[in-house]
C-alpha positions as CSV (number, residue, x, y, z in Angstrom):
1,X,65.7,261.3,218.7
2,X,64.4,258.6,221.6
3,X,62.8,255.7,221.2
4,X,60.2,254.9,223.8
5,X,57.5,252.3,224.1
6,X,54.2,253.4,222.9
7,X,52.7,251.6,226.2
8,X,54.5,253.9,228.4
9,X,53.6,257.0,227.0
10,X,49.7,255.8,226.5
11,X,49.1,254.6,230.4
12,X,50.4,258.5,231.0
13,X,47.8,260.0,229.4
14,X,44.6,260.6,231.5
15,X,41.9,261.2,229.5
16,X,41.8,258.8,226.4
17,X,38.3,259.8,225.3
18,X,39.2,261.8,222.5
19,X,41.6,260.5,220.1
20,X,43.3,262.7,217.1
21,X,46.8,263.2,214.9
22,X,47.0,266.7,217.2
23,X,46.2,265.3,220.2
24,X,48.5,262.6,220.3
25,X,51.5,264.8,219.1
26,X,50.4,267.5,222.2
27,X,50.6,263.9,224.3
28,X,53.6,262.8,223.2
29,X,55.1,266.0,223.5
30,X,54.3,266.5,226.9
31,X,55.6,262.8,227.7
32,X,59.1,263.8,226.7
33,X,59.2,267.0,228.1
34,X,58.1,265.4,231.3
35,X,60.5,262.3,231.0
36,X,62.7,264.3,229.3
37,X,65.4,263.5,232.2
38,X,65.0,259.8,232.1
39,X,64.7,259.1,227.7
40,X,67.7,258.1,226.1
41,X,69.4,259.6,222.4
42,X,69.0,256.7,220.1
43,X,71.7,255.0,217.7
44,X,71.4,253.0,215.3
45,X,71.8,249.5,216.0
46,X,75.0,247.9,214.4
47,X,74.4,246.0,211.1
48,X,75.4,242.4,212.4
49,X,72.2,242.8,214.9
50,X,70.0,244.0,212.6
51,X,70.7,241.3,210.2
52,X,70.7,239.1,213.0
53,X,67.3,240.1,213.8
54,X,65.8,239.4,210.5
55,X,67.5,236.0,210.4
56,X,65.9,234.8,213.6
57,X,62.8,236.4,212.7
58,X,62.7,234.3,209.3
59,X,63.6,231.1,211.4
60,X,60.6,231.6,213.6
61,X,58.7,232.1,210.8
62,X,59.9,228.7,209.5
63,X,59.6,227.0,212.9
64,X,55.6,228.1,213.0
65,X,55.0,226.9,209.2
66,X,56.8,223.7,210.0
67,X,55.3,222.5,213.2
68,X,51.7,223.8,211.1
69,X,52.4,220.9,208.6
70,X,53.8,218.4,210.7
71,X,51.4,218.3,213.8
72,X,48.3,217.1,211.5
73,X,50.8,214.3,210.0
74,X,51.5,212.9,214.0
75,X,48.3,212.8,214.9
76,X,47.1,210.7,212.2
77,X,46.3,207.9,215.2
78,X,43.3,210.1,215.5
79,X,42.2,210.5,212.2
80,X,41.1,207.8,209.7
81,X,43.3,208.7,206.4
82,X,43.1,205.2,204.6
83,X,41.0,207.4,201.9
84,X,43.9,210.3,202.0
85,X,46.1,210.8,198.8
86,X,49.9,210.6,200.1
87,X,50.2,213.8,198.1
88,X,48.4,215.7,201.0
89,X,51.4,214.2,203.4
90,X,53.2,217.5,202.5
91,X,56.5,215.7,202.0
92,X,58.5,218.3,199.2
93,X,56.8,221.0,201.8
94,X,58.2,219.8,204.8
95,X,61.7,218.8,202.9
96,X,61.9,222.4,201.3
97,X,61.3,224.3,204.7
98,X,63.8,222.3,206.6
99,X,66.3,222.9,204.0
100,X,65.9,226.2,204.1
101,X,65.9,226.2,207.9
102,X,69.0,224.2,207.9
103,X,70.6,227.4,205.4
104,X,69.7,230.1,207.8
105,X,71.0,228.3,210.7
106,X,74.4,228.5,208.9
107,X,73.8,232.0,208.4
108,X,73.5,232.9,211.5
109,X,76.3,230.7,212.6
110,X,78.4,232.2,209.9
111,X,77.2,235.8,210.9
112,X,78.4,235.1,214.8
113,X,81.5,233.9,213.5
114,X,82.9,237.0,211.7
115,X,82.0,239.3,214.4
116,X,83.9,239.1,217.9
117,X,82.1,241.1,219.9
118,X,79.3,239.1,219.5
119,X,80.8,235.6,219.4
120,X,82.4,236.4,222.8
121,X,78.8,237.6,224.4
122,X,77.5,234.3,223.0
123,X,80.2,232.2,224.5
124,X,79.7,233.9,227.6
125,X,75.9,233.4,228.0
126,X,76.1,229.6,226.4
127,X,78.4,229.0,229.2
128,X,75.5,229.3,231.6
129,X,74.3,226.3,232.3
130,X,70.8,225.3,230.1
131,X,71.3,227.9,227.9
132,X,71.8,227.5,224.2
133,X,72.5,229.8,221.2
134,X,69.5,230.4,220.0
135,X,68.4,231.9,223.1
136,X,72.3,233.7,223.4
137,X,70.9,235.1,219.6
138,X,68.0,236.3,220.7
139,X,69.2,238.3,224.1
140,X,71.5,239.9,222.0
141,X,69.4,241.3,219.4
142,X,66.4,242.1,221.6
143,X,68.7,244.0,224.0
144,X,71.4,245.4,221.1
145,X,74.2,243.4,222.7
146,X,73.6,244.0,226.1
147,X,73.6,247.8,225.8
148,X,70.1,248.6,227.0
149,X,70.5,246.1,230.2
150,X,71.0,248.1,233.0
151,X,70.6,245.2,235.4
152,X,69.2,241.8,235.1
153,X,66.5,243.0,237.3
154,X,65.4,245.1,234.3
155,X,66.4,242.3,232.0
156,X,63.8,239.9,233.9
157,X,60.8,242.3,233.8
158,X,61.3,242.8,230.2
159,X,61.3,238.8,229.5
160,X,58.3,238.2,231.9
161,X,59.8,236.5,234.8
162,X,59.8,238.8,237.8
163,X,56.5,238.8,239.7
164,X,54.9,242.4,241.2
165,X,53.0,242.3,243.9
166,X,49.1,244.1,244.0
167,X,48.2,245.6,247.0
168,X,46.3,248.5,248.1
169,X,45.0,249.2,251.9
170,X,43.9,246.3,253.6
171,X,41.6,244.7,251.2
172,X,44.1,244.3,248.1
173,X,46.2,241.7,248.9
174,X,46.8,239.9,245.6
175,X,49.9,237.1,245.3
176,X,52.8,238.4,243.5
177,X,52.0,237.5,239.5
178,X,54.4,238.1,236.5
179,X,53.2,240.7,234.2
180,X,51.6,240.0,230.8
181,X,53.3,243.0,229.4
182,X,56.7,241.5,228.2
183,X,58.6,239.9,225.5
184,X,57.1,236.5,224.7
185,X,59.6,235.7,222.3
186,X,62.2,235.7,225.4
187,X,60.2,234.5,228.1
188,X,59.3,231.4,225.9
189,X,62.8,230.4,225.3
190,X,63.6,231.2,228.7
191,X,60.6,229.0,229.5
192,X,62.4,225.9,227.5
193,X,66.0,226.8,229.6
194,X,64.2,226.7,232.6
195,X,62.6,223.1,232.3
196,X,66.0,221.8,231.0
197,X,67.8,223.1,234.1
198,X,65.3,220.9,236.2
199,X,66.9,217.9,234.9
200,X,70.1,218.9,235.5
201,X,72.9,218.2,238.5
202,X,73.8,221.5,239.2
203,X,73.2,224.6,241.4
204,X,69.6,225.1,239.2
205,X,68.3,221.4,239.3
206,X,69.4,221.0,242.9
207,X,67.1,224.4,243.5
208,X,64.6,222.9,242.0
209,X,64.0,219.8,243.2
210,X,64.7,221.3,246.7
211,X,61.8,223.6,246.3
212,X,59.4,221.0,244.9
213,X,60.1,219.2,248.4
214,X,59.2,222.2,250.7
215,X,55.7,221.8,248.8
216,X,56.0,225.1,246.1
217,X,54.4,225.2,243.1
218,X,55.8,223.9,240.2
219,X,55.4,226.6,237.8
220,X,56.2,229.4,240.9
221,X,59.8,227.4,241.0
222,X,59.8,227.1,237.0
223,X,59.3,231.2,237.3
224,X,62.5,231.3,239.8
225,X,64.5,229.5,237.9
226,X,63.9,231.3,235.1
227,X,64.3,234.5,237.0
228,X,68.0,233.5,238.3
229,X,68.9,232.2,234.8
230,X,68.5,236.4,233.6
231,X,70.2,237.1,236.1
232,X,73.2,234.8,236.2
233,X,73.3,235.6,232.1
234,X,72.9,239.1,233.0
235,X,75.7,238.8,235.6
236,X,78.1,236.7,233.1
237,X,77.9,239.7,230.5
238,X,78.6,242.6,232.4
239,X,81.5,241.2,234.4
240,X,82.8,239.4,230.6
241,X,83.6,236.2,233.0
242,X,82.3,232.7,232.1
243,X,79.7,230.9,234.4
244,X,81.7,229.6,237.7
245,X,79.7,227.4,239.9
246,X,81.7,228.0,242.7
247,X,81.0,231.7,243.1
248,X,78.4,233.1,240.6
249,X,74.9,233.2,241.8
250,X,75.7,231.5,245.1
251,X,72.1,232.4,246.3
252,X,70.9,230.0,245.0
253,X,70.9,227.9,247.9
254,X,69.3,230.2,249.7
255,X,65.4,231.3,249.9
């Protein structure tokens, strides 16, 4: 059995007019004969990343519900609640969730712990500057430790971060723009790695704030930075060698 993206196999269909249980089996089948030299057998993920997965999946979960009852609360400055019950404050709420937050952190902490495989992959991407577990977690599962990276070239277009160009003839000639088609849970954390490395005094900050002076775009050197942090994690992994300033991603000082 392969697992393939549903996307995929739709853009390869031609005529989408019609739409039926037999139709899309003849579609499918004709997709995997076709690609039948490029799919991959499946295997089961190991245990530890599918219960990883469901523990970082119950923490966003948390996260959203929490920052849902908490926002209204800090922007009371705008609101007149004089006349407001403190019942509606949401106080045994609030304290329940961030208990149980505060338990699934240790899970997962627990869960990394036992396993060495995966504690050495996350002290290996924590080690890159910017980057913290949580977002070590979340590689991990999303790529089944690393397995499914071929490159961090393939790593970045799946977060989001590498920009394709659009041209056609003479008259296309559209900036190169990131693809909406990626995973947002990645390319936000990455997001929140990239705006801490600005503040930093290392190879990323200095990039950063050298770029701002040459008169780039902000965000277009946020995208950069998050595009060399895949690849420096990506880099980290596959050679099982902790971040070295002095000789990984050296081109970083370069355009």
């Amino acid at each position: 059995m392969s697992l393939e993206n549903a996307a995929n196999i739709k853009r390869s269909i031609r005529d989408i007019r019609k739409k039926s249980d037999p139709k899309d089996a003849l579609d499918i089948a004709r997709y995997a004969k076709h690609h039948s030299d490029e799919l991959q057998l499946w295997k089961k993920p190991i245990s530890v990343i599918t219960t990883l997965k469901q523990l970082l999946a119950q923490r966003r979960r948390l996260l959203s519900v929490l920052k849902a009852l908490k926002q209204p609360l800090e922007e009371k400055a705008f609101y007149d609640w004089s006349g407001v019950p403190k019942t509606t404050a949401y106080t045994a709420g609030i304290q329940g969730l961030e208990l149980d937050l505060k338990r699934i952190n240790e899970d997962i902490a627990q869960l990394v712990k036992e396993d060495a495989q995966m504690r050495r992959q996350v002290s290996l991407i924590t080690s890159v500057p910017s980057v913290g577990p949580i977002t070590a977690y979340h590689l991990i599962c999303y790529t089944d430790g690393f397995k499914q990276v071929k490159s961090g070239k393939q790593l970045g277009s799946y977060c989001g971060v590498v920009p394709f160009e659009r041209r056609s003839g003479s008259s296309v000639r559209k900036p190169a723009r990131v693809s909406h088609l990626a995973n947002r849970v990645l390319k936000s954390l990455l997001h929140m790695c990239a705006l801490t490395a600005t503040k930093m005094k290392n190879s990323f900050g200095d990039y950063f704030r050298r770029k701002i002076a040459e008169g780039k775009h902000k965000m277009l050197v946020i995208n950069a930075l998050r595009n060399k942090i895949v690849l420096t994690i990506t880099a980290v992994v596959q050679k099982q060698t902790r971040f070295d300033k002095n000789y990984i991603y050296q081109n970083l000082q370069k355009p």
